[in-house]
N, C-alpha and C positions, 0 to 999 in steps of 0.2 A: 801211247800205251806205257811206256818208260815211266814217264812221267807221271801218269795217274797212280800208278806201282810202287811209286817213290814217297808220292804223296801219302797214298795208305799207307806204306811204311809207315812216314813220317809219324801219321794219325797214329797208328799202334803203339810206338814207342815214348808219347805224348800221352796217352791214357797209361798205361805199364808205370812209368815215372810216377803219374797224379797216384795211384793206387803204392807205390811204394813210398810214397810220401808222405801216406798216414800214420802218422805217428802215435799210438799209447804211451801215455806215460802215468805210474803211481806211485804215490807218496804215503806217508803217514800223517796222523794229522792226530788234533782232540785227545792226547793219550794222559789220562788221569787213573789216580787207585780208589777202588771204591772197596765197600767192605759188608758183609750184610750182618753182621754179628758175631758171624763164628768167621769166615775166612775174608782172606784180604783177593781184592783180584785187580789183575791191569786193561782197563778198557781203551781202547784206539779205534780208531777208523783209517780205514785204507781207501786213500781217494785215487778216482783215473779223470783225467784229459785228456783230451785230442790237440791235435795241432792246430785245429782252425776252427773246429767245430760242426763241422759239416756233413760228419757220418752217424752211423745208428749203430749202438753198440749189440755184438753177436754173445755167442759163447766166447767164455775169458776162463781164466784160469792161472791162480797165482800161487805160487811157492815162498813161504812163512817158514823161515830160518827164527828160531827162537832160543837162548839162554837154557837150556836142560839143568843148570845147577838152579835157577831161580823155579822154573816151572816144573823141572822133573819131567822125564822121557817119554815118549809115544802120547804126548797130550792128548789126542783123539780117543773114547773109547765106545765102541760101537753100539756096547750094551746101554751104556748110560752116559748118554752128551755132555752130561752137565757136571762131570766130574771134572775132568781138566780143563776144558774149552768152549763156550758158544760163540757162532756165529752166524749173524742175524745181515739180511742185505739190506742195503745201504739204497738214498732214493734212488739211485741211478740203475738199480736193478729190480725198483720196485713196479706193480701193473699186474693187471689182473682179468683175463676178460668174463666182464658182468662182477665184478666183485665177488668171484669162484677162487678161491686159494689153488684149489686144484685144478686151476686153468692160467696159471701165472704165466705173464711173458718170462721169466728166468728163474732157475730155481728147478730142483727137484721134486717135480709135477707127482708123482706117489707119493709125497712126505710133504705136501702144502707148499710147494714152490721153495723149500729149504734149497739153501745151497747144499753140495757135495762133501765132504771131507775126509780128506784118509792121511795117513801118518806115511811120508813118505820116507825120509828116515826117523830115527830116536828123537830129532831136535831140528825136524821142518816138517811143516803140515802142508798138504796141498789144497787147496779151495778150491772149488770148480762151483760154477754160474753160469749154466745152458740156459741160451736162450731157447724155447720151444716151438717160437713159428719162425722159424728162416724166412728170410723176402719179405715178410713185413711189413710195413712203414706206418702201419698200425697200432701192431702189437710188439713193438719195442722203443726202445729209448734212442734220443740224439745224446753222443758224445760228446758234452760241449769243452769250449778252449778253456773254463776255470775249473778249476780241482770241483769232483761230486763226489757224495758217498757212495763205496761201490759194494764196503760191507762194514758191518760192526764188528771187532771182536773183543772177547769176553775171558780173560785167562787167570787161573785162580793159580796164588801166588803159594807157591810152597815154601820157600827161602826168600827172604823179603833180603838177604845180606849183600845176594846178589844184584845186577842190575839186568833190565829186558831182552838188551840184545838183539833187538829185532832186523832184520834184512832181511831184503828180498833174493831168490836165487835166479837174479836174470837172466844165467844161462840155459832152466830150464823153461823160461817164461818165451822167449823168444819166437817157437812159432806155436802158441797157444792162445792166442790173441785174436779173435774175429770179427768181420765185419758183419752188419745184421744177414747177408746172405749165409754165413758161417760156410763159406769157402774160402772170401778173400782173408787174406790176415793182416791185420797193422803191421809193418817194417818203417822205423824200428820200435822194437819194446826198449821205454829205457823204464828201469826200478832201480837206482843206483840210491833210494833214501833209505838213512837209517833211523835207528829211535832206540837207543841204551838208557833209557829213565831210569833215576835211582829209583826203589823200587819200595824205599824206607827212607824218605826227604825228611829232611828237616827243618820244618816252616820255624816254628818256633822253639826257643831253646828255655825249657825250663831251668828255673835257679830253683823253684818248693813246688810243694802239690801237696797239701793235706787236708784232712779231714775232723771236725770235731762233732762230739755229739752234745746235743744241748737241747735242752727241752723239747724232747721229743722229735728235734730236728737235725740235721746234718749240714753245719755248715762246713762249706766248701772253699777253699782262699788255694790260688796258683801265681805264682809271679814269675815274669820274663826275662831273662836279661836281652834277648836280643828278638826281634820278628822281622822276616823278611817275606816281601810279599805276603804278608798272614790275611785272612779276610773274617778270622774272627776262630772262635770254639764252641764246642757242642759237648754235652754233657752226658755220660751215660752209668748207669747204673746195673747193676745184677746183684742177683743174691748166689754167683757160684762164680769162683775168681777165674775160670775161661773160657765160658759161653753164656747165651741169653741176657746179655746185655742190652738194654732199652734205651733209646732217647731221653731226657726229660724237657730239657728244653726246647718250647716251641719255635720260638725264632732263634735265628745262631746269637751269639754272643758276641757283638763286634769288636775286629781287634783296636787295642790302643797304641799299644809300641809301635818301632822304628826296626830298622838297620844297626841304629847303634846303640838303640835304649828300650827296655822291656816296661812293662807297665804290672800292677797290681790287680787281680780279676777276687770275688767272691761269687757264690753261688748256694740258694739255702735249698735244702730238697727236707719235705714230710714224707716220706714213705709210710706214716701211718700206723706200724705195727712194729713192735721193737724184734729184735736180732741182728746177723752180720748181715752187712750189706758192702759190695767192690766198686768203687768206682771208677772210671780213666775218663781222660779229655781225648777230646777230636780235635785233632787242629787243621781246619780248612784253608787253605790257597789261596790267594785269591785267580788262580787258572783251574782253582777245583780239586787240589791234590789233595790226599789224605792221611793224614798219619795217627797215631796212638802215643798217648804218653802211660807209662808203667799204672798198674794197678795199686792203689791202698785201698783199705778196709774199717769200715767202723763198724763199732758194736753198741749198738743205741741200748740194749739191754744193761748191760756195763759201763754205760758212757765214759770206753775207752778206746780212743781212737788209735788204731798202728799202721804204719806200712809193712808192707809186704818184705821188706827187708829192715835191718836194724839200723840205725845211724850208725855212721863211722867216723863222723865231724862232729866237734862242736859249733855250731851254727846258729847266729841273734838274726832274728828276722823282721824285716822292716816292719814299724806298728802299723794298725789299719782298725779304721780309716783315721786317715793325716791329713788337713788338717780335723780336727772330735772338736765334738762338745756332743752329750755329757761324759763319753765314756773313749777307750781307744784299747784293741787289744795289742800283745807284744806277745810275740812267740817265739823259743827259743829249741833245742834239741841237744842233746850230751849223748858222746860215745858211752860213758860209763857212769852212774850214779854218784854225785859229789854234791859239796853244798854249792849255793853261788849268791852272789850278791849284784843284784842290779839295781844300777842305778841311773836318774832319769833328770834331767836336765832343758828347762826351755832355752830359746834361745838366744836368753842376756847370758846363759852359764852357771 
């Protein structure tokens, strides 16, 4: 009798152990800036793990520490989502039964299987991802051992001067964490990753960016001194110097330069109808980041092109195209109106 007593024991504190053994753990992952014309935002994904792989993920719920000078306070807002924040689940919390939004394994089941959010202080959001059938093993997901998407988020950037900031607050993550019964809970929670993204990178470092007007067209010349990791530029145009700005270019513009050496880009745009017209460059990543180089302006009406601010240098800019035949332009810029004299030389001298 001892002995069978002991043995149960044994068996009890063998399962206890196996169940405190499962482990959560989430990371960050995918964090790139996107921009849709008018505002800049930081998109990431928040991945979870198990320790072996072997359970079904319950209700979870995670606590988003975030930069308040970059995003600005109480990022949640109840009336309208999409002002400071969306978050959209990731596969690991997607399912559906009969393909009903409002019959999702996770998610808040009155609002199409949305996850939760609320502002738990000024500058941490909380996430919440019920699962809606407890027990299961149907209608939920396995936790596996490589990082899954458990959500997207979506945060529009107020101050791009700052950087993201982002960490988890594992202290209050720790017993919010469930197994698909949503009674047992993962021990331990570990979320010890963070992600402080500049928030305004600098893929590539312009030396010029101008604009000329010319028969009816708007040519385009940017040059680099340096590109790091660059995977090319994208073109955009507007007729108002700080919204509704357009693409033009279909495909990106691939990058040429280096690390240590920028290259020479042109680019001809017809808009067609003469007036002012703004344009800036994109300069893509190649892990997909995105940044903006400053606004100029042409006026196809006056075929006089200016930037948006005045030179302060005098400044001789490389000719293009090098090596020409029949023609090759040379562009130069003056702080103040003077004469000059340029002169031009092949290369006997």
């Amino acid at each position: 009798m001892i002995r069978r007593l002991l043995f149960s024991l044994f068996l009890l504190l063998i399962c206890s152990m196996s169940l405190l053994a499962e482990s959560i753990t989430y990371t960050f992952a995918n964090g790139r800036i996107s921009n849709d014309g008018n505002y800049k935002y930081y998109e990431f994904d928040i991945e979870a793990r198990g320790a072996v792989g072997d359970t079904r993920i319950g209700s979870t719920q995670v606590y988003l520490n975030y930069n308040s000078n970059a995003f600005g306070q109480n990022v949640y807002n109840n009336s309208n989502p999409s002002i400071g924040v969306v978050v959209t689940k990731g596969a690991l919390t997607q399912g559906s039964i009969g393909g009903n939004p409002s019959l999702s394994y996770y998610g808040n089941n009155s609002n199409q299987g949305a996850p939760i959010l609320n502002n738990n202080t000024s500058s941490r959001l909380a996430i919440t991802i019920e699962l809606n059938f407890a027990n299961s093993t149907d209608w939920s997901n396995p936790l596996p051992a490589a990082p899954s998407g458990w959500a997207h988020v979506k945060m529009k950037i107020l101050n791009d001067a700052f950087n993201a900031g982002l960490s988890f607050q594992q202290a209050l993550m720790g017993g919010q964490q469930y197994l698909f019964n949503n009674s047992t809970k993962y021990n331990p929670v570990i979320a010890e990753a963070t992600d402080d993204a500049d928030l305004n990178p600098i893929v590539a470092e312009l030396s010029s960016f101008t604009a000329t007007a010319h028969n009816e067209q708007v040519h385009l010349q940017w040059q680099t001194l340096a590109e790091v990791d660059q995977a090319g530029f994208n073109v955009y145009r507007s007729v108002a110097p700080d919204s509704g700005f357009i693409k033009l270019n279909a495909k990106i513009i691939p990058a040429e330069g280096n690390a240590t050496s920028g290259a020479y880009y042109s680019y001809i745009d017809s808009p067609g109808t003469s007036g002012l017209y703004y344009y800036k460059l994109q300069d893509v990543s190649l892990s997909g980041a995105l940044s903006y180089s400053s606004t100029i302006s042409v006026n196809l009406k006056t075929m006089i092109a200016q930037s948006t601010l005045p030179p302060e240098t005098f400044e001789l800019r490389q000719n293009y195209p090098n090596p020409f035949n029949p023609e090759t332009r040379i562009e130069y810029q003056l702080a103040q109106q003077e004469f000059i004299e340029l002169s031009i030389y092949n290369l006997s001298g």
